[in-house]
N, C-alpha and C positions, 0 to 999 in steps of 0.2 A: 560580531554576535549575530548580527543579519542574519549571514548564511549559514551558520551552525542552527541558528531557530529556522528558517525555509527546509533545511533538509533534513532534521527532525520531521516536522511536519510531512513534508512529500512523502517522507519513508512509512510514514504511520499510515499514509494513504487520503491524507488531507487534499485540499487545495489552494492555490494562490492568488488573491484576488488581483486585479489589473497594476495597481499603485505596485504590488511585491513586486512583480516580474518586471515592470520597468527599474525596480531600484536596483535588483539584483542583476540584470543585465547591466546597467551602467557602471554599477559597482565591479561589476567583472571586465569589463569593456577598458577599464579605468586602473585597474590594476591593484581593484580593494578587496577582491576576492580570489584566493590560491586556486591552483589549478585542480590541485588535491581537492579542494572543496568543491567546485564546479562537478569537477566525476563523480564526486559523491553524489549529488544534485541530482544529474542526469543519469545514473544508473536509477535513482529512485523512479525518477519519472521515467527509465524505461521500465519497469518492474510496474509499477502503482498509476502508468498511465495520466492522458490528462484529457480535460473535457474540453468542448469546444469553445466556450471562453476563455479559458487558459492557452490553450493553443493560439487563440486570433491574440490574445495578450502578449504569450513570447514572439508571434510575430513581429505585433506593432512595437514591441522595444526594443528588437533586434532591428527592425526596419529603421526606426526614429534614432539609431543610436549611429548613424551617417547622414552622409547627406544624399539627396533624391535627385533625378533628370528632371526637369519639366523640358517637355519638348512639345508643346502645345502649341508654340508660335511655329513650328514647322510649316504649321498648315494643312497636312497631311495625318492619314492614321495613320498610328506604330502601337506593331504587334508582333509578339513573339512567339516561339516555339521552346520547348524544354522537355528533353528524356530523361528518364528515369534512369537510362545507362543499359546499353549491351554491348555484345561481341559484335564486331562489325558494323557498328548502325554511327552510318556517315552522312546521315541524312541535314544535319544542321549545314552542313558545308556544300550541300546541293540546296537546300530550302532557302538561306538566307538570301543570297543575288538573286535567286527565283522571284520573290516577292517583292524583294527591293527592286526589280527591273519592272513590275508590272504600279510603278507609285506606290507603295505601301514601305513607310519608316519602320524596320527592325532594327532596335537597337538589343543586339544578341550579346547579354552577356554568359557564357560558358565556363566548366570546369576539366580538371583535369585526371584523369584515366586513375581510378583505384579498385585493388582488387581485381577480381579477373574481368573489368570493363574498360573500353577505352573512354581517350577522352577529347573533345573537341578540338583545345586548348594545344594538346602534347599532337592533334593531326594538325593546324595548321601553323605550327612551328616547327614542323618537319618543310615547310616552305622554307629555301633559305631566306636570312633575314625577316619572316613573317616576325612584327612584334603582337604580343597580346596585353600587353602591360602597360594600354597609354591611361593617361590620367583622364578626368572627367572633362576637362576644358577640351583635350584632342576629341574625346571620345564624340564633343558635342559639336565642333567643327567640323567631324569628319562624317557625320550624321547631316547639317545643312550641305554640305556639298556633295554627299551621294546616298542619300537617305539609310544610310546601314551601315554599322561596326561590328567587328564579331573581337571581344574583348573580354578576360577573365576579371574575377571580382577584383576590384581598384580597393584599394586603404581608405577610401573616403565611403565606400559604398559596404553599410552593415556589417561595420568593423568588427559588433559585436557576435556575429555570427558565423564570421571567419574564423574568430579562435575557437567558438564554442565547435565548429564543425571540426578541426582538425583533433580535440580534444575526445570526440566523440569517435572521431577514425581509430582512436590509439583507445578506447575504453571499452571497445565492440558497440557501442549503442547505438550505431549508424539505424539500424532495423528499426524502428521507432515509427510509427506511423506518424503521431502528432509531430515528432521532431524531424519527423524529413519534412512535412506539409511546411512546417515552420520557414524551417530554414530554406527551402526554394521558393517560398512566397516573397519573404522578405528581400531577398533580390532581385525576385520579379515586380514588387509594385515599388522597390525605386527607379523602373525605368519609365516610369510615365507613362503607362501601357492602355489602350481604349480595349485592349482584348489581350486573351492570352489562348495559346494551345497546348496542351501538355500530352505526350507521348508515354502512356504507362505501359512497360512491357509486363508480360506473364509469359511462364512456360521457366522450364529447368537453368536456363541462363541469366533470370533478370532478379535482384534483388531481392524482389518478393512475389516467389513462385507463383503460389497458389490466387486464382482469380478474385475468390471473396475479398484477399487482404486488396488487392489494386484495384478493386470497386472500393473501397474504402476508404483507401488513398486518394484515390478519384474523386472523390466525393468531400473529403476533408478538405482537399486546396479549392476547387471549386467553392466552400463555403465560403475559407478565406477570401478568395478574389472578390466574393458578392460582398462581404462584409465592408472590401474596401472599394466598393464602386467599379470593380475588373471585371465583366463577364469572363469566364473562363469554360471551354470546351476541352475536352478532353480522348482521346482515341485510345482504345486497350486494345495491342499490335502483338508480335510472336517475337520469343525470344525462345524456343526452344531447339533454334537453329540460327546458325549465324546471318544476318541479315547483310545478303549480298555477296559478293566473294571474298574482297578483300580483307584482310585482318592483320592490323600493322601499319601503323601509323602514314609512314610515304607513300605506302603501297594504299591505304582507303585514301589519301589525298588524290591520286590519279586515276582511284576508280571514281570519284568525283566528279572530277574533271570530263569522266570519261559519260556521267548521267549528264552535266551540264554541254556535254556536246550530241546528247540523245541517242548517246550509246550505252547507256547503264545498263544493270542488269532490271530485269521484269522486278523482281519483289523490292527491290530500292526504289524501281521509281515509281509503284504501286502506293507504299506507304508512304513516301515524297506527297507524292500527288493527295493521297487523302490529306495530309494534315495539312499541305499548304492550302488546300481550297478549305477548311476550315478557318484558317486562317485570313484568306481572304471574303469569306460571310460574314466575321466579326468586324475588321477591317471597313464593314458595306460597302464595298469595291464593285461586289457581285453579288447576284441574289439566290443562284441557286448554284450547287457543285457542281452538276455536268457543263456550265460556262465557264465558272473558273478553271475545270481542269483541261478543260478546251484551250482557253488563253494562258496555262501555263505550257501546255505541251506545243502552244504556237511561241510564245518567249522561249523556249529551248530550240525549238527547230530553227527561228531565225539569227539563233545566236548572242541576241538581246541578253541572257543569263550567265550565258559563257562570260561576257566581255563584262559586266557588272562585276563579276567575282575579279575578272582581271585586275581592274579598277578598284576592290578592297585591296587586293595582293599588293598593289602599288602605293598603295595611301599608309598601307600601313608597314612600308618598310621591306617587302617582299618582292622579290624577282618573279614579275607579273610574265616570264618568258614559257612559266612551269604550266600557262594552258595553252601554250600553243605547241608546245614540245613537254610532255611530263618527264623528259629524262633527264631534264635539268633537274630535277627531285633527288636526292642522294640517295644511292644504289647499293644495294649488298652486294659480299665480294662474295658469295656462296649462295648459288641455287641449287637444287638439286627435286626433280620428282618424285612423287608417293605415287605408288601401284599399288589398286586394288588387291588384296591378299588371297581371293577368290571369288569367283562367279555369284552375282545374287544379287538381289536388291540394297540398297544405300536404308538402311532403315534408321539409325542416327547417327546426325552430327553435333558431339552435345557440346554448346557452348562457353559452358563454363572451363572444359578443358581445352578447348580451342582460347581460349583469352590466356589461360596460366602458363598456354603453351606458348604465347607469347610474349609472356613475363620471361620464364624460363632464359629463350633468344635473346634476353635483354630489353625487349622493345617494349616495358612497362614495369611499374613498378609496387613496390609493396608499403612501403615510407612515401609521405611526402616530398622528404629529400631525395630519394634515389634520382640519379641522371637515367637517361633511358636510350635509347639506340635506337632512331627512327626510320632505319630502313629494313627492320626486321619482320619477319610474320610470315602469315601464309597466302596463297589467293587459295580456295578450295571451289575447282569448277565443278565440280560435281553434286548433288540435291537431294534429301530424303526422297524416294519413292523410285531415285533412278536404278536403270538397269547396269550394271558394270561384269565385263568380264576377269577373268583372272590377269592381272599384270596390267589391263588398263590404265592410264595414269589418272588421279584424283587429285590431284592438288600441287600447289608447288613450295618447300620450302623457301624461304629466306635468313641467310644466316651468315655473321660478321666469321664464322669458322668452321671446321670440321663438327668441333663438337656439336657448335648450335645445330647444324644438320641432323645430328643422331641426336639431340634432347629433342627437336621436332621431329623427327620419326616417330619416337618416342609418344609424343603428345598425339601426333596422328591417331596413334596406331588404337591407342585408347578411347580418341573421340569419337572415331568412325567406327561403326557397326556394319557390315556388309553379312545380309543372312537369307534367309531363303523366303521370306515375304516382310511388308514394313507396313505398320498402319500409318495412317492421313496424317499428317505436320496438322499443329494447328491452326485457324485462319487468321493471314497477315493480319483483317484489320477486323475485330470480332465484337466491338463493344463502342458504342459512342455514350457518351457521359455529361449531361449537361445540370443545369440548377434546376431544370422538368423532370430528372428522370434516368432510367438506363436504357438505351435500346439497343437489340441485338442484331447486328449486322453480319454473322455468320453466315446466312445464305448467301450474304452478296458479296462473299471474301472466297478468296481462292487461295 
């Protein structure tokens, strides 16, 4: 009766005060409320919306309905990072040994690639043997002896928001502002966090296009984090082009490897660079950005970053040999080039079909359950605004067959725009977000 009376109520455009949403969460957690009832629940509340008590409420029940890190006797800050999800943006797996090598405890917990996005989880499981699936005792071992884990949400950690999330995948109501804030708070203040940084993309390829709704989003988890003692900062970055080259699971793992040896591409290690020296001002590591981004671009050049990540790879089960040689990484048996189709500027490369195109190759998936094929994808060397001739090549497929070769033609051929002038990309990093305020950083973005 519970949940038939809450989803009346939501549906009619009511609200839940704090005691419902823990009862109802547990009760679903618990296995006293059907799944059918739940979708009903959360279409309501994505229809009829919720305010920001209600929101900090399904937080705190879904948070309270696991158990938490304290990692206070570390000694150290820990602080994390969290995207909102794009094509290409492999940035967790250059940021985490980044900041874990200059003293600062991140304990990263990450998900896995849905819809036309990748996901952290499915790239470092393209490492052979990388596990992502250790329990909270390894999680917290493996955090006192190299201050950082990068590990997918554990059974013990807001159980109750693992099903509601997958429940949500299969109902469409992923879009929800209150119910994403929710549901990535709740993971993030079980890690014991002095700070958090969150990565909201905008632009054609990130969940939620348009800028007002991800000033909004930005601003709702931000709330949360203050409600729970987390300062949270937040950077609104470009997703209307794939971030970096690579796209495809093995293939963004050694373009990683490739920033952690300070050879990345420019706009990887641009937005790198901003959020981790955000990162490290909450942290109080450092006091201003141009030192932080000084002492991370000096932990990458002296290799300090590189060998940290080695050192995750190894800890958790991973052939640590994948940064010294990325070819130990598993390889497609089919490559094959794309040639620009004619002379003109590159005016877009739109991401959303660049990610489905790599659904398509198999290297992602549509279900939770699908298996995925992690040497599939594209590198795309080429950039909105560049010049390309006729037959140029532009990118390289990757593909387990013939076919995959002509489904990625295929996807190329549609993402890329080549025409006779292209307006400006938006800028990489355009918006900082704090509990003060919006400030617009577009002059100072390229």
């Amino acid at each position: 009766m519970l949940a038939q009376r809450l989803i009346e109520r939501k549906r009619d455009g009511g609200r839940l005060d704090a005691g419902e949403w823990r009862a109802l969460v547990n009760a679903y957690a618990a296995g006293h409320v059907a799944d059918y009832q739940m979708a009903a629940f959360l279409m309501a509340c994505f229809i009829r919306g919720m305010d920001r008590a209600e929101t900090s409420s399904l937080m705190s029940a879904m948070l309270n309905s696991g158990e938490k890190l304290d990692l206070a006797y570390l000694g150290v800050p820990r602080v994390d990072k969290h995207s909102s999800g794009g094509v290409g943006d492999k940035v967790s797996l250059v940021l985490a040994p980044l900041i874990a090598s200059m003293g600062v405890a991140v304990p990263m917990m990450s998900g896995r690639g849905l819809g036309h996005t990748g996901g952290t989880l499915d790239k470092l499981e393209a490492i052979p043997g990388f596990r992502t699936n250790l329990s909270l005792d390894e999680a917290r071992a493996q955090l006192e002896s190299l201050h950082v884990v990068m590990i997918g949400q554990s059974r013990e950690i807001a159980p109750a928001d693992k099903k509601m999330y997958a429940l949500r995948d299969a109902t469409s109501t992923v879009e929800s502002i209150p119910l994403i804030a929710a549901s990535i708070m709740s993971k993030k203040m079980a890690e014991g966090l002095v700070g958090l940084v969150l990565d909201v993309k905008r632009g054609s390829g990130a969940f939620l296009p348009d800028l007002e709704r991800d000033l909004e989003l930005a601003g709702t988890m931000i709330q949360l984090g203050d409600d729970h003692g987390c300062p949270v900062t937040c950077l609104v970055t470009a997703m209307d082009r794939p971030l970096g080259r690579a796209c495809g699971n093995a293939l963004e793992v050694e373009e990683s490897i490739l920033a952690l040896r300070g050879e990345g591409p420019a706009d990887l290690m641009e937005v790198t660079y901003a959020l981790g020296a955000e990162m490290l001002l909450l942290a109080g590591t450092h006091a201003t950005r141009e030192d932080a981004r000084r002492d991370m671009a000096i932990q990458i050049g002296n290799g300090k970053a590189a060998e940290c990540f080695q050192k995750i790879i190894e800890a958790q089960g991973g052939n640590p040999g994948v940064v010294d040689d990325p070819a130990v990484l598993p390889q497609a048996d089919q490559c094959e080039l794309y040639a620009a189709p004619r002379r003109g500027f590159v005016s877009r490369i739109e991401p959303r079909t660049v990610g489905r195109g790599v659904i398509a190759l198999g290297g992602g998936r549509t279900k939770m359950e699908d298996t995925i094929d992690p040497t599939v994808g594209f590198v795309i060397s080429s950039r909105p605004g560049d010049w390309v001739e006729s037959g140029e090549p532009m990118a390289t497929i990757f593909a387990r067959d013939r076919a995959g070769i002509e489904a990625g033609r295929a996807a190329l051929a549609t993402a890329i725009t080549v025409a006779d002038e292209a307006e400006p990309p938006l800028p990489l990093v355009s918006h900082r977000v704090t509990k003060g305020g919006v400030e617009d950083l577009s002059s100072q973005s390229s």
